[in-house]
ChimeraX commands (.cxc) that place a marker at each C-alpha (Angstrom):
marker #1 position -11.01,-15.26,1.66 radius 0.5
marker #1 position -9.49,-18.97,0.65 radius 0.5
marker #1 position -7.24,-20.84,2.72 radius 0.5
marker #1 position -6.74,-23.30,-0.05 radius 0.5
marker #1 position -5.04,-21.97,-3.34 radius 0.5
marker #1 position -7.03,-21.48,-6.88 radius 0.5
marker #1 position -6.57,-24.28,-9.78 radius 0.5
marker #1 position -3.39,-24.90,-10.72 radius 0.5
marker #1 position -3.60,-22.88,-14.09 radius 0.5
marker #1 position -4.35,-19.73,-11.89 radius 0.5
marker #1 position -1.51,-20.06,-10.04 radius 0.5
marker #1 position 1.03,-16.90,-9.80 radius 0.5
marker #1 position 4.43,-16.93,-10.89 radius 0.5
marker #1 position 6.31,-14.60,-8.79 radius 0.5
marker #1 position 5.67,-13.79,-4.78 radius 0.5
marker #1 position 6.48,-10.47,-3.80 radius 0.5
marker #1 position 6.91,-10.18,-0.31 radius 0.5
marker #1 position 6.77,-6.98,2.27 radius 0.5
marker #1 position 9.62,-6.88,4.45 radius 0.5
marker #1 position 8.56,-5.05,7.70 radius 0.5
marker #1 position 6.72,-6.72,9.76 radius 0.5
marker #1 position 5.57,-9.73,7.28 radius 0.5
marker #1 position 9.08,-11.58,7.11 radius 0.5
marker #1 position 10.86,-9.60,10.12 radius 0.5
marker #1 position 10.28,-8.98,13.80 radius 0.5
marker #1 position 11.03,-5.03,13.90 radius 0.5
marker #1 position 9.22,-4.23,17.14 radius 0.5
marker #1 position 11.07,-7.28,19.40 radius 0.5
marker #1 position 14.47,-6.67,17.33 radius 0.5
marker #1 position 14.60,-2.73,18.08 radius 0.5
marker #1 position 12.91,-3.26,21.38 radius 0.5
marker #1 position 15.97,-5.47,22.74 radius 0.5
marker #1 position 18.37,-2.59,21.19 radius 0.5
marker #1 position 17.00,0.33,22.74 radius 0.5
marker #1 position 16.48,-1.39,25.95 radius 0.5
marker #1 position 20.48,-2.51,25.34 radius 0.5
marker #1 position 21.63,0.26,25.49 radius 0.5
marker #1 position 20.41,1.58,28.85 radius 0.5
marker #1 position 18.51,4.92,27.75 radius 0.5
marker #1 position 16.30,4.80,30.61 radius 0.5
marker #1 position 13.53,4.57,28.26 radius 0.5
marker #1 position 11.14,1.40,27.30 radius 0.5
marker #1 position 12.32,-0.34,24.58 radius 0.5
marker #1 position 9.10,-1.49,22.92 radius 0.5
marker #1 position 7.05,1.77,23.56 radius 0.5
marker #1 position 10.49,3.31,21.47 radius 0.5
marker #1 position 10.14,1.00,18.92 radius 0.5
marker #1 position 6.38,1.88,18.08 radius 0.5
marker #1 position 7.34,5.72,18.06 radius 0.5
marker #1 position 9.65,4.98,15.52 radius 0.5
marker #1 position 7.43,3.32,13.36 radius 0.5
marker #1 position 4.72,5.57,13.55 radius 0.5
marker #1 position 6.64,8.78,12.46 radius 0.5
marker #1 position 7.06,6.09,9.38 radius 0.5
marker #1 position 3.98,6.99,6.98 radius 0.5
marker #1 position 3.93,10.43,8.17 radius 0.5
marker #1 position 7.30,10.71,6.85 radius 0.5
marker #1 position 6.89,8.84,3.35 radius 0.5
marker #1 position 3.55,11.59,3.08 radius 0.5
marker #1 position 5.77,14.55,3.06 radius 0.5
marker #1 position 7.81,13.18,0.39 radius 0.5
marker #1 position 4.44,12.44,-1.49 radius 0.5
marker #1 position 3.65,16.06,-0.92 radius 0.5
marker #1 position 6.76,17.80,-2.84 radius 0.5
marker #1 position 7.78,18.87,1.00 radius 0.5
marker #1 position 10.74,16.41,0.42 radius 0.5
marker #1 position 12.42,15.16,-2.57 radius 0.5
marker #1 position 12.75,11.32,-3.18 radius 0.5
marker #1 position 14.08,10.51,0.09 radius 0.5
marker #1 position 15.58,6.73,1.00 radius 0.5
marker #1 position 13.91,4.95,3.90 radius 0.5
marker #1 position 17.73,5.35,6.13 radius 0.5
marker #1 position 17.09,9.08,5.94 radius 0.5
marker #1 position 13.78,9.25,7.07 radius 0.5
marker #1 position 14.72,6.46,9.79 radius 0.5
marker #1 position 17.08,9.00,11.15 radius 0.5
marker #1 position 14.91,12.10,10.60 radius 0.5
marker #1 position 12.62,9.91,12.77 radius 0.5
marker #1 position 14.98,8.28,15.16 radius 0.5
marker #1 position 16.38,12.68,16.01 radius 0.5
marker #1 position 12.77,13.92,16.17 radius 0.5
marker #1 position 11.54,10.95,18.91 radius 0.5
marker #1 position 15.23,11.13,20.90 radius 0.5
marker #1 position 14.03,15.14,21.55 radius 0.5
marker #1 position 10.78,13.51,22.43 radius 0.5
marker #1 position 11.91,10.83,24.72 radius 0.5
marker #1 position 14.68,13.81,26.44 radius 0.5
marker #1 position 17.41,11.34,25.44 radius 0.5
marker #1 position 20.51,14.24,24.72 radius 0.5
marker #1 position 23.31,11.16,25.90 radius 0.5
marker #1 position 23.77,9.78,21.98 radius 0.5
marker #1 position 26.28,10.99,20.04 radius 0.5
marker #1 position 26.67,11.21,16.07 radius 0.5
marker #1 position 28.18,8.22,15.92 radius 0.5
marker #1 position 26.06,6.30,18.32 radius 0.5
marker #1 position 22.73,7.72,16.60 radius 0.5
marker #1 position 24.05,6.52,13.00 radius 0.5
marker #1 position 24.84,3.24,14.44 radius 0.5
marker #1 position 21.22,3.09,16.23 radius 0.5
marker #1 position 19.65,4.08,13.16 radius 0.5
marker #1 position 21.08,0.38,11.05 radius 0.5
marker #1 position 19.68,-1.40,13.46 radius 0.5
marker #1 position 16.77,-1.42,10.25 radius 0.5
marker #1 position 19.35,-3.42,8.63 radius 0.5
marker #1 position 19.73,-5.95,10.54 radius 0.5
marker #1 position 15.90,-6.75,11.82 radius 0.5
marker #1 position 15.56,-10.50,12.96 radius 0.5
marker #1 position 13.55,-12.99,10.82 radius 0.5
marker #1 position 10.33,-14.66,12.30 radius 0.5
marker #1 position 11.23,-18.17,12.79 radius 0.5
marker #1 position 9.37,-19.07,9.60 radius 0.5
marker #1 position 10.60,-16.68,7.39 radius 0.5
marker #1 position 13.52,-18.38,5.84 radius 0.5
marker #1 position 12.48,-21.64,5.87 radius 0.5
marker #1 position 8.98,-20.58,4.24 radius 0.5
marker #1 position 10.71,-18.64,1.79 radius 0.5
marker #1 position 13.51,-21.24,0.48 radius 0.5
marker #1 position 10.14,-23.95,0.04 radius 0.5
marker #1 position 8.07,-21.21,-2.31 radius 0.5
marker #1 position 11.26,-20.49,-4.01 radius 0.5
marker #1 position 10.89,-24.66,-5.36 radius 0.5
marker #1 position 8.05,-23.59,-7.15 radius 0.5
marker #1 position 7.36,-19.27,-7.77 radius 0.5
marker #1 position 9.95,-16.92,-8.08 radius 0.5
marker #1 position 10.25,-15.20,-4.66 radius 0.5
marker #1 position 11.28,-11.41,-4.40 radius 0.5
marker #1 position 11.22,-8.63,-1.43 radius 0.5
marker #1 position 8.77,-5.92,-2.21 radius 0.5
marker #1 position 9.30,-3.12,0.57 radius 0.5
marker #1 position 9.88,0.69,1.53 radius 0.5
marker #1 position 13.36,-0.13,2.52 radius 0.5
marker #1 position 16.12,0.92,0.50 radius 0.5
marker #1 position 18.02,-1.48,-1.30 radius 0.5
marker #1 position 21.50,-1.50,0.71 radius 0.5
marker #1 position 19.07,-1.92,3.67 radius 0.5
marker #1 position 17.34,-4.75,2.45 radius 0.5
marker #1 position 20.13,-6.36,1.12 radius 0.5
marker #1 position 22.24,-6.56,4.91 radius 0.5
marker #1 position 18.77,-7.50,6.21 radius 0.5
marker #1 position 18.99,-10.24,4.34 radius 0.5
marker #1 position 22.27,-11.62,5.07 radius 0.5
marker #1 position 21.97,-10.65,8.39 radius 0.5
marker #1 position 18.38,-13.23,8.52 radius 0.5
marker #1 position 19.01,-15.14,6.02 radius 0.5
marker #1 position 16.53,-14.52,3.47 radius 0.5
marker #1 position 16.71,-16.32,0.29 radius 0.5
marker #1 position 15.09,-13.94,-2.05 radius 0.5
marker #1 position 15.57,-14.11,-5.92 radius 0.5
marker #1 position 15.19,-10.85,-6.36 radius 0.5
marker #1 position 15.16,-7.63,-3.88 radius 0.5
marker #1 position 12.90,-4.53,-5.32 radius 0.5
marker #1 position 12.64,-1.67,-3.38 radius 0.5
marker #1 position 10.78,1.61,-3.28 radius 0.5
marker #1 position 14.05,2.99,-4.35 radius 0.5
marker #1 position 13.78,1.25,-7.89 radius 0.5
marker #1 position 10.37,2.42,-8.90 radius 0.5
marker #1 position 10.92,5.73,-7.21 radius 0.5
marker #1 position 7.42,5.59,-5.60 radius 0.5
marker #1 position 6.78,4.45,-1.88 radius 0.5
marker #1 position 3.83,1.63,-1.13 radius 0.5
marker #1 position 0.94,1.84,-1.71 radius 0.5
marker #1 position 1.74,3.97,-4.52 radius 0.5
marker #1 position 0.56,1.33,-7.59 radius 0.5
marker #1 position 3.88,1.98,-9.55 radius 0.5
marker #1 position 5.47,-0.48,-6.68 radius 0.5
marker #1 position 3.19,-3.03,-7.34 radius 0.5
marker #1 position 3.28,-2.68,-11.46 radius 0.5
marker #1 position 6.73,-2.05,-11.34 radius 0.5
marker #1 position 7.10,-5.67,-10.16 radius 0.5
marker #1 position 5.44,-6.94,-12.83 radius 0.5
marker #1 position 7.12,-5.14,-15.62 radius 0.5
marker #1 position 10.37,-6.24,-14.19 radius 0.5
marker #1 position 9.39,-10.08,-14.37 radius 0.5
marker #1 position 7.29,-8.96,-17.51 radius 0.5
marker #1 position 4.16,-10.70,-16.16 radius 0.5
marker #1 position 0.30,-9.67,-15.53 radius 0.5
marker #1 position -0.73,-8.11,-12.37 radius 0.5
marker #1 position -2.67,-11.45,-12.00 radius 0.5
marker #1 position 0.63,-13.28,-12.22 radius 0.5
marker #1 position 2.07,-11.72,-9.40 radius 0.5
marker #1 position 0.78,-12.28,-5.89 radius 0.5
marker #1 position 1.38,-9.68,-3.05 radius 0.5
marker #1 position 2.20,-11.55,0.56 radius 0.5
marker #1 position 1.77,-9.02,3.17 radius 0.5
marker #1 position 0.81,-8.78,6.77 radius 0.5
marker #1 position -0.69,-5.11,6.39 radius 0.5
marker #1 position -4.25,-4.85,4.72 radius 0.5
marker #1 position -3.94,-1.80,3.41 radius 0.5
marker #1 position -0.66,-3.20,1.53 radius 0.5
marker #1 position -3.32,-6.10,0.04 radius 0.5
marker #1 position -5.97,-3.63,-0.76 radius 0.5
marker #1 position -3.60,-1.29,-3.29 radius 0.5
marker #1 position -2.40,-4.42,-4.83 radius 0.5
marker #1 position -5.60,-5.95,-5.46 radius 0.5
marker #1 position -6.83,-2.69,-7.07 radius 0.5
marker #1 position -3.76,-3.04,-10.06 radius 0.5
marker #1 position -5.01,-6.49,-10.56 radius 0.5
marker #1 position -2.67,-8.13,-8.51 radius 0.5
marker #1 position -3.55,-11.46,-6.27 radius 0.5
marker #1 position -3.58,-11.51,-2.53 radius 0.5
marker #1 position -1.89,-13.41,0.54 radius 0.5
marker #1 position -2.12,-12.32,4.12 radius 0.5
marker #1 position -0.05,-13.52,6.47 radius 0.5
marker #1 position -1.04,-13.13,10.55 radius 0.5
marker #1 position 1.72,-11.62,12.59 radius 0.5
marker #1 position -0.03,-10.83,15.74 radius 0.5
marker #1 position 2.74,-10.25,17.53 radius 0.5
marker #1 position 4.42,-7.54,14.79 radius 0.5
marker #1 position 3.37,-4.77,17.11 radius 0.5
marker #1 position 4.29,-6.71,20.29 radius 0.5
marker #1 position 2.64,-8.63,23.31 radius 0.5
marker #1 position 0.27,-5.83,23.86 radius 0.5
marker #1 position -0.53,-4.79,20.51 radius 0.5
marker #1 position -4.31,-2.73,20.08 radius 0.5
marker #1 position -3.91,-3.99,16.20 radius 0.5
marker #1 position -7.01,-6.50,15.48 radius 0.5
marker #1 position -6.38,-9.07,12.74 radius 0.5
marker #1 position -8.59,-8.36,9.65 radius 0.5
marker #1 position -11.67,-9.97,9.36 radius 0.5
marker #1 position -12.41,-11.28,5.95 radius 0.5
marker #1 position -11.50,-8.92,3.40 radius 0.5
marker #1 position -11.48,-10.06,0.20 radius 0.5
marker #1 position -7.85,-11.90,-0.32 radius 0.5
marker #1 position -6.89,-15.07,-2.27 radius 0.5
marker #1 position -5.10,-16.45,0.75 radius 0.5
marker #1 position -4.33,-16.32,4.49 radius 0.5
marker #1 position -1.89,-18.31,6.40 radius 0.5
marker #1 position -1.05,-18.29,9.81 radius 0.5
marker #1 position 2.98,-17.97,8.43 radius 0.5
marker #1 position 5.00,-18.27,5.80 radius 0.5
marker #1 position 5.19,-22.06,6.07 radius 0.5
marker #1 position 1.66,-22.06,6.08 radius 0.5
marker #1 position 1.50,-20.47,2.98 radius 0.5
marker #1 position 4.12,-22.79,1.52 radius 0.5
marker #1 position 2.18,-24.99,2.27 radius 0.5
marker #1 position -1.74,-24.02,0.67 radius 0.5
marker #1 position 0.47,-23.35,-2.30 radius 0.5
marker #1 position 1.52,-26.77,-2.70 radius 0.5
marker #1 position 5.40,-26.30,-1.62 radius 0.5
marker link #1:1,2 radius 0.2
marker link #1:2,3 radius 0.2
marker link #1:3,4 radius 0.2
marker link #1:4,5 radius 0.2
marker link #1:5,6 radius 0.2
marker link #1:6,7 radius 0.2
marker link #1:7,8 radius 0.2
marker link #1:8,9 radius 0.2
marker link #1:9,10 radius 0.2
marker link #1:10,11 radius 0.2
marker link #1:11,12 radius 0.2
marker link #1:12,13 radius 0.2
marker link #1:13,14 radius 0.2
marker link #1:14,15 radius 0.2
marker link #1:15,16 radius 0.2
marker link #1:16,17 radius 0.2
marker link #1:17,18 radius 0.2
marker link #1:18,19 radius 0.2
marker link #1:19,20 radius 0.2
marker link #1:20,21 radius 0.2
marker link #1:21,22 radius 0.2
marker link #1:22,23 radius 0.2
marker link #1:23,24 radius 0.2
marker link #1:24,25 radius 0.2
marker link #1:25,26 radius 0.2
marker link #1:26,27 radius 0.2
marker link #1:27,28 radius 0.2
marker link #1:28,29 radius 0.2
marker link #1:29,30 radius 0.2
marker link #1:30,31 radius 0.2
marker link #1:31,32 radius 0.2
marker link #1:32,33 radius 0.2
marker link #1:33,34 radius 0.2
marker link #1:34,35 radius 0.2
marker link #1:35,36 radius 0.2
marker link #1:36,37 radius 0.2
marker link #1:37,38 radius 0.2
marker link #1:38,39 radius 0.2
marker link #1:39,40 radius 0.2
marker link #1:40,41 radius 0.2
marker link #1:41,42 radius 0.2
marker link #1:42,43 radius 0.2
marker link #1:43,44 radius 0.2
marker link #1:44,45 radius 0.2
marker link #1:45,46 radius 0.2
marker link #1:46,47 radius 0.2
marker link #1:47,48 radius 0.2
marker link #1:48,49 radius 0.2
marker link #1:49,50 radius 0.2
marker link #1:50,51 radius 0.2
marker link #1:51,52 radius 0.2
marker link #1:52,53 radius 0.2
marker link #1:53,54 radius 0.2
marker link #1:54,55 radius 0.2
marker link #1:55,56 radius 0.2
marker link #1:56,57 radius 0.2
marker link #1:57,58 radius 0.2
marker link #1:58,59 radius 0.2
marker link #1:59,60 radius 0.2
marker link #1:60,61 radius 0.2
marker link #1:61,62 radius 0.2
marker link #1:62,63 radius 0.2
marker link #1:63,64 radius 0.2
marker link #1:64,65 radius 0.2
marker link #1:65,66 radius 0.2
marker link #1:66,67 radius 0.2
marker link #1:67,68 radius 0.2
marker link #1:68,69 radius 0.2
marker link #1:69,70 radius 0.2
marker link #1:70,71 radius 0.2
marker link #1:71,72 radius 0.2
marker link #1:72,73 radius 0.2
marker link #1:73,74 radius 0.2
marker link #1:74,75 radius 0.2
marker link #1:75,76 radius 0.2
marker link #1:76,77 radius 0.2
marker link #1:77,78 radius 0.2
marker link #1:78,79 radius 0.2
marker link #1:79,80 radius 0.2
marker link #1:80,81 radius 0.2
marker link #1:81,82 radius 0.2
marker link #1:82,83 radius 0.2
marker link #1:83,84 radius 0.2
marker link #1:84,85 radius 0.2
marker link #1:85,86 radius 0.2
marker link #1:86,87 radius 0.2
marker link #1:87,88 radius 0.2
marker link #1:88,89 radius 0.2
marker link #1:89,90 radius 0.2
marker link #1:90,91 radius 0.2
marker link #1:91,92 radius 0.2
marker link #1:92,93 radius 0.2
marker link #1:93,94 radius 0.2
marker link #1:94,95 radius 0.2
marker link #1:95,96 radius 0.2
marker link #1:96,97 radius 0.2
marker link #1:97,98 radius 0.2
marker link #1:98,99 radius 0.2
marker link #1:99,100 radius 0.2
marker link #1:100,101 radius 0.2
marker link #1:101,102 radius 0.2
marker link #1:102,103 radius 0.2
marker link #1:103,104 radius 0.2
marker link #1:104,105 radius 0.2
marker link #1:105,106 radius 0.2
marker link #1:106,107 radius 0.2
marker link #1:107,108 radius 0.2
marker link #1:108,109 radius 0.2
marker link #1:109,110 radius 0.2
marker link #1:110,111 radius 0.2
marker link #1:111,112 radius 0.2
marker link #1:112,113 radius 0.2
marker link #1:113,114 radius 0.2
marker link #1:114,115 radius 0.2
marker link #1:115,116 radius 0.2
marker link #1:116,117 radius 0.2
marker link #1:117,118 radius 0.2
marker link #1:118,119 radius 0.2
marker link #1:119,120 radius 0.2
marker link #1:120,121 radius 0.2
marker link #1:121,122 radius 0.2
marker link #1:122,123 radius 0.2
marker link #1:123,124 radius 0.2
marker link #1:124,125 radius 0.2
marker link #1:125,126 radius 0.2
marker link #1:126,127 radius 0.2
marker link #1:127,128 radius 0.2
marker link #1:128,129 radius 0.2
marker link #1:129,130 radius 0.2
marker link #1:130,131 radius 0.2
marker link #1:131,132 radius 0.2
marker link #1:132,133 radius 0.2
marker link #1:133,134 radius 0.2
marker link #1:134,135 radius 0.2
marker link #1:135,136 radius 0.2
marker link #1:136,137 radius 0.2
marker link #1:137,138 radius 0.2
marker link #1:138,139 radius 0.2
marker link #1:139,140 radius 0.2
marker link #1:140,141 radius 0.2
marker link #1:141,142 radius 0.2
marker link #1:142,143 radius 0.2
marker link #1:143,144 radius 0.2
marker link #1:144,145 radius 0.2
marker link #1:145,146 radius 0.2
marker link #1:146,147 radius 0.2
marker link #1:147,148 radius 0.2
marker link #1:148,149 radius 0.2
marker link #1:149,150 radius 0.2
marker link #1:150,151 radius 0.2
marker link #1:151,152 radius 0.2
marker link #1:152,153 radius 0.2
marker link #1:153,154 radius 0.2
marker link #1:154,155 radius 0.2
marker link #1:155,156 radius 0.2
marker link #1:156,157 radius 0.2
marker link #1:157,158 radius 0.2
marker link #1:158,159 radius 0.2
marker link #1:159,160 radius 0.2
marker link #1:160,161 radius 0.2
marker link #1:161,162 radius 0.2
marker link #1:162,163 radius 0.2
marker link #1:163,164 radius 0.2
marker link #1:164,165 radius 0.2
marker link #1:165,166 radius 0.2
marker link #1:166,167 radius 0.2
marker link #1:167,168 radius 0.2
marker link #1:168,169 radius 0.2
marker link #1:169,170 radius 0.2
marker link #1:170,171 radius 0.2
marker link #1:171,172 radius 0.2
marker link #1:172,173 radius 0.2
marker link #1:173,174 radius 0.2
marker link #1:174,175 radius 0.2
marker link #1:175,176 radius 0.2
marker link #1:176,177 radius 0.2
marker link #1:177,178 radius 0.2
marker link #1:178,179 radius 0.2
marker link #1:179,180 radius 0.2
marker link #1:180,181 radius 0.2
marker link #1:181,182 radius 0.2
marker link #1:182,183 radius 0.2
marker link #1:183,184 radius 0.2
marker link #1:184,185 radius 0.2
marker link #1:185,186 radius 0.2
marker link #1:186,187 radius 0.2
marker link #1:187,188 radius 0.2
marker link #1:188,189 radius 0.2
marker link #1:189,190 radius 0.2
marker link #1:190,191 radius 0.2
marker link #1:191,192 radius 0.2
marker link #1:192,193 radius 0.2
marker link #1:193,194 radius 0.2
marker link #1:194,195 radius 0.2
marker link #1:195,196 radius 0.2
marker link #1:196,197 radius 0.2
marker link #1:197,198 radius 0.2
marker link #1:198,199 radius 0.2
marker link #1:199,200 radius 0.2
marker link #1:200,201 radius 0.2
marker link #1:201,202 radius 0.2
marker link #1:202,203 radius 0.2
marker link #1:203,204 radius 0.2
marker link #1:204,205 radius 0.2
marker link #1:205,206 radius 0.2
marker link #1:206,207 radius 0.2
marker link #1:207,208 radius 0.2
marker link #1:208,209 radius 0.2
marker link #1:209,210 radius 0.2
marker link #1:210,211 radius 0.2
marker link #1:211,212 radius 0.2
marker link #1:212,213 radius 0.2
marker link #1:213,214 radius 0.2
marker link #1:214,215 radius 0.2
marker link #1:215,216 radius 0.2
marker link #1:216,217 radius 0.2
marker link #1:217,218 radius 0.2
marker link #1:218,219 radius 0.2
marker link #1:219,220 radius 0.2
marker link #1:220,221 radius 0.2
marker link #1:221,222 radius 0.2
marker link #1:222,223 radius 0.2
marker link #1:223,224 radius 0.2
marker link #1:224,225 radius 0.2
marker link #1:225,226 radius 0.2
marker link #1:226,227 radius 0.2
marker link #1:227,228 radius 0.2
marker link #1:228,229 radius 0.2
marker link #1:229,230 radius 0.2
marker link #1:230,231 radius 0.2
marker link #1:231,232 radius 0.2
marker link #1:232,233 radius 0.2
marker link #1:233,234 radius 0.2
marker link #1:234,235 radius 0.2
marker link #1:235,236 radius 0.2
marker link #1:236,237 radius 0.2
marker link #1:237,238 radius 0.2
marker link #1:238,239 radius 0.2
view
């Protein structure tokens, strides 16, 4: 691990950045929601049943049980199976479909935009995420994200961390893996990127599973970079 960046002739040329988590608060933005709209159910312990029917979910598509499947659908697959779960039977159609955007519009850390327009003076700056791309695109509006480019699961047809996601990136900029670094708050993200050659940046978000999150920060494992946020990282990259 570095916390200062490599010589200036190694530097990459484009960021690509995951979404959940790493640039946007989803537990504290779907906690206030659900607790919002009186359920009778905690809002934060709702938000991390939601997320966790997440990889399951992407697996079955992996597995042929589900064709290619956009991240909304398996949001709501999700959202139906855990409002059974909770014994919440008070949401109608139109209430669940409206629940189910609140994906869309997912709050920035206060870091994210501001981090992102200083990298953007220097590196091309693109979302890489699971989200589909209407998704990610009213995310951004909604937070203000300046990306250059939004790629998506949906364009490479592969979820993370599938390596098409990671080379598809780089065949769309036409670049080598090492020219593209992967900024991600998720190790297992960092590790599938590193293995197609790609370069590293963790970012901390202790708080990304909320105030009482059981989710250690990695130790040491092997990236180019870690910052404490995206400003941070602006800054070891010389923004």
């Amino acid at each position: 691990m570095s916390t200062q960046p490599r010589a200036q002739s190694a530097m990459p040329r484009v960021l690509a950045f995951d979404v959940f988590g790493t640039v946007v608060d989803w537990f504290g933005t779907i906690a206030r929601e659900v607790d919002a709209l009186g359920l009778g159910v905690n809002g934060g312990e709702f938000a991390l049943a939601w997320r966790a029917g997440y990889a399951p979910a992407m697996d079955r598509v992996r597995k042929g049980e589900l064709g290619w499947t956009r991240i909304d659908a398996l949001h709501r697959m999700i959202l139906d199976d855990i409002l059974e779960r909770f014994g919440i039977d008070t949401l109608d159609e139109s209430a669940r479909r409206a629940l189910n955007l609140v994906w869309h519009r997912l709050d920035a850390w206060p870091d994210s935009a501001s981090g992102l327009a200083r990298l953007r003076s220097r590196f091309t700056v693109c979302a890489l995420s699971n989200g589909n791309l209407s998704l990610l695109a009213d995310m951004a509006r909604h937070a203000g994200l300046p990306w250059d480019l939004i790629l998506s699961a949906e364009v490479f047809r592969h979820y993370k961390p599938d390596p098409e996601t990671y080379l598809g990136v780089c065949d769309v900029f036409d670049i080598a893996p090492g020219q593209m670094m992967m900024v991600a708050a998720h190790e297992s993200d960092l590790a599938a990127a590193r293995a197609c050659g790609c370069r590293t940046a963790f970012v901390e978000r202790p708080l990304e599973y909320g105030p009482d999150s059981k989710h250690p920060l990695p130790a040491d494992a092997g990236f180019d970079l870690r910052a404490r946020s995206i400003e941070h990282l602006a800054e070891l990259l010389g923004c």
